[in-house]
C-alpha positions as CSV (number, residue, x, y, z in Angstrom):
1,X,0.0,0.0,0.0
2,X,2.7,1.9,1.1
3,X,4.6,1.7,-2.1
4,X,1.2,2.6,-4.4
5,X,0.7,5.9,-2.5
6,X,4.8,6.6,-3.4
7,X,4.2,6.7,-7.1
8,X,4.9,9.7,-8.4
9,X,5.3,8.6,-12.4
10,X,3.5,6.2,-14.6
11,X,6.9,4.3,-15.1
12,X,6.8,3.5,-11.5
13,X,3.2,2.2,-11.8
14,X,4.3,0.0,-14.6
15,X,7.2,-1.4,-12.4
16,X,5.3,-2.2,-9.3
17,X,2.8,-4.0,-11.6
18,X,5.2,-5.7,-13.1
19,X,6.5,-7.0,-9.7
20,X,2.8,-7.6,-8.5
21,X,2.4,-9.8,-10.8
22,X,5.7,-12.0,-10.6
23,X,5.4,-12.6,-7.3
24,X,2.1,-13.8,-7.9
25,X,2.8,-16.2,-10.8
26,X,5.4,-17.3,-8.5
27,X,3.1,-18.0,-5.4
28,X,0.6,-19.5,-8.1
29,X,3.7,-21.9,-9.3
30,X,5.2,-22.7,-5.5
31,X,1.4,-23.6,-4.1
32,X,1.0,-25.7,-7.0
33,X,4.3,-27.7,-6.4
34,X,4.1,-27.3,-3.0
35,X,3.3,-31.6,-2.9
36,X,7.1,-32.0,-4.7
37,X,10.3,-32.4,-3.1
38,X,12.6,-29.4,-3.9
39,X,14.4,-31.3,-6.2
40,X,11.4,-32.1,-8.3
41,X,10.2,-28.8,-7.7
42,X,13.6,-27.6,-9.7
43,X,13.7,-30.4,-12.3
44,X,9.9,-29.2,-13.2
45,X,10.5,-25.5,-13.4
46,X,13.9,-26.1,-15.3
47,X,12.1,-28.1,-17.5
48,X,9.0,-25.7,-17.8
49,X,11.3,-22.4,-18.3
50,X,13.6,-24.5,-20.8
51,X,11.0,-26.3,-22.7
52,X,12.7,-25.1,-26.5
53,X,16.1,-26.1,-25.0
54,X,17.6,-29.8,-25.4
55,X,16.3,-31.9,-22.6
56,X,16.8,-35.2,-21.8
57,X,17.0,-37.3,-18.5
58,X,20.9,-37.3,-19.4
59,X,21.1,-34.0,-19.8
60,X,18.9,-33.5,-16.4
61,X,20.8,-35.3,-14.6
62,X,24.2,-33.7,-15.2
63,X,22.5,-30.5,-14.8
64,X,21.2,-31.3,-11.3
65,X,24.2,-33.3,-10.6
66,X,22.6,-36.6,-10.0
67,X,22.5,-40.3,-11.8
68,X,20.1,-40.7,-14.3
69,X,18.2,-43.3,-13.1
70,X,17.8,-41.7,-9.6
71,X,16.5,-38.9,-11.5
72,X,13.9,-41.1,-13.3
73,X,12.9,-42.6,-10.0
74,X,12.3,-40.2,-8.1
75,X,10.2,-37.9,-10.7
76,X,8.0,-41.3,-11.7
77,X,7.6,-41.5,-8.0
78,X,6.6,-37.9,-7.2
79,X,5.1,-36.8,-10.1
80,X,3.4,-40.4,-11.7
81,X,4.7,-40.5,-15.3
82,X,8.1,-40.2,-16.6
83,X,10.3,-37.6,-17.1
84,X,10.3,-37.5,-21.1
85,X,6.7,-37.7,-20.9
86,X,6.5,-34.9,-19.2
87,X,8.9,-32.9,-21.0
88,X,6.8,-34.1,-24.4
89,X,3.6,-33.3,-22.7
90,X,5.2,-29.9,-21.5
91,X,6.5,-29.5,-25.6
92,X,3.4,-30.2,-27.5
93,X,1.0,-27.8,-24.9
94,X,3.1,-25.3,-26.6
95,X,3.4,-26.2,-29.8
96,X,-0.3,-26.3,-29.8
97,X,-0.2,-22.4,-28.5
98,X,2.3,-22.1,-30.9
99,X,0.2,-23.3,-34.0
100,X,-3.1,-21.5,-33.0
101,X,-1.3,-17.9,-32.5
102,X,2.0,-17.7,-34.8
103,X,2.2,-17.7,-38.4
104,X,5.5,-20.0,-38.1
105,X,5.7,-23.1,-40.4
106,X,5.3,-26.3,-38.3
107,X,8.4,-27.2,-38.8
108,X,9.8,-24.0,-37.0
109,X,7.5,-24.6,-34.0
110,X,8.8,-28.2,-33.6
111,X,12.4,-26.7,-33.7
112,X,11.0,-24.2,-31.6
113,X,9.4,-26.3,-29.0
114,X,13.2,-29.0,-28.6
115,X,11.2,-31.5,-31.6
116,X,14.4,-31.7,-33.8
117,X,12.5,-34.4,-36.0
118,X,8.9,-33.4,-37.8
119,X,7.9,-36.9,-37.9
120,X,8.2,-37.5,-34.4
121,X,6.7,-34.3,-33.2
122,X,3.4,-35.0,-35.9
123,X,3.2,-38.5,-35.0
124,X,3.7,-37.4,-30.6
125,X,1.2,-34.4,-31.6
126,X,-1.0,-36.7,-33.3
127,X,-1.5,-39.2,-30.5
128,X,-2.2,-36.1,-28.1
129,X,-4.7,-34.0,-29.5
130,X,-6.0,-36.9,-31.8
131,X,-5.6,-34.5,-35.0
132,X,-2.3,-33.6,-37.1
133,X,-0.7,-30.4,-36.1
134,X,-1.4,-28.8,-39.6
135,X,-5.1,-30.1,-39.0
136,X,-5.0,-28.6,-35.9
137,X,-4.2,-25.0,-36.9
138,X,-6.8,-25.5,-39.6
139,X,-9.7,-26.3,-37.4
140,X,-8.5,-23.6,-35.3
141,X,-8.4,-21.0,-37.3
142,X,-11.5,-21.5,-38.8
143,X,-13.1,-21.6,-35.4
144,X,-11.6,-18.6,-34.9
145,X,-13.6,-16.9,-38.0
146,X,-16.6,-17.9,-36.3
């Protein structure tokens, strides 16, 4: 309150906003982990602030400085799938944002997204969302002229 009524300049207003709302995405994101170890709670946002990046259990595991297959335990165990399903599960949620608000090719949004191979990523997409990512943006977008 104290820091609204010391505004003096619309930048500042901006600022504090600004701040407002990351600490509340980041309350929204620590409540909603709150049931995860801190090591899970760290794998998951690395994996959800990196999603575009190369990731792999391997690569994870390095990271975090623990053996793979600890690493695969333990996230089956807390979280109840494993960890390249999640990081595909993570991948496709926004490739699917991707395809319904960017004019990219499909083949930039897989790159985009850490899918280095189209097939994969169509045939992963596929078995998702039960429709083709190019079918997909089509029956978005003409939902969206509706």
């Amino acid at each position: 309150m104290r820091r609204i009524e010391k505004i003096a300049y619309l930048y500042e207003a901006k600022r504090l906003v600004d701040l407002i709302i990351r600490r509340y995405c980041a309350l929204v994101k620590e409540f909603s982990l709150r049931d995860y170890s801190p090591f899970i709670r760290n794998i998951i946002n690395h994996v959800d602030f990196n999603v575009g990046e190369a990731l792999s259990v391997k690569i994870l595991a390095k990271k975090f400085k623990v053996s793979p297959g600890n690493l695969s335990v333990q996230f089956r165990r807390e979280k109840g799938m494993a960890l390249t399903g999640y990081i595909n599960a993570k991948r496709l949620e926004r490739a699917k944002s991707m395809l319904h608000g960017s004019g990219l090719y499909v083949q930039e949004i897989a790159e985009q997204c850490g899918f280095l191979n189209i097939n994969y990523f169509s045939r992963l997409f596929k078995r998702r969302f039960g429709v083709s990512p190019l079918e997909f943006r089509k029956k978005t977008a003409t939902l969206h002229k509706l």
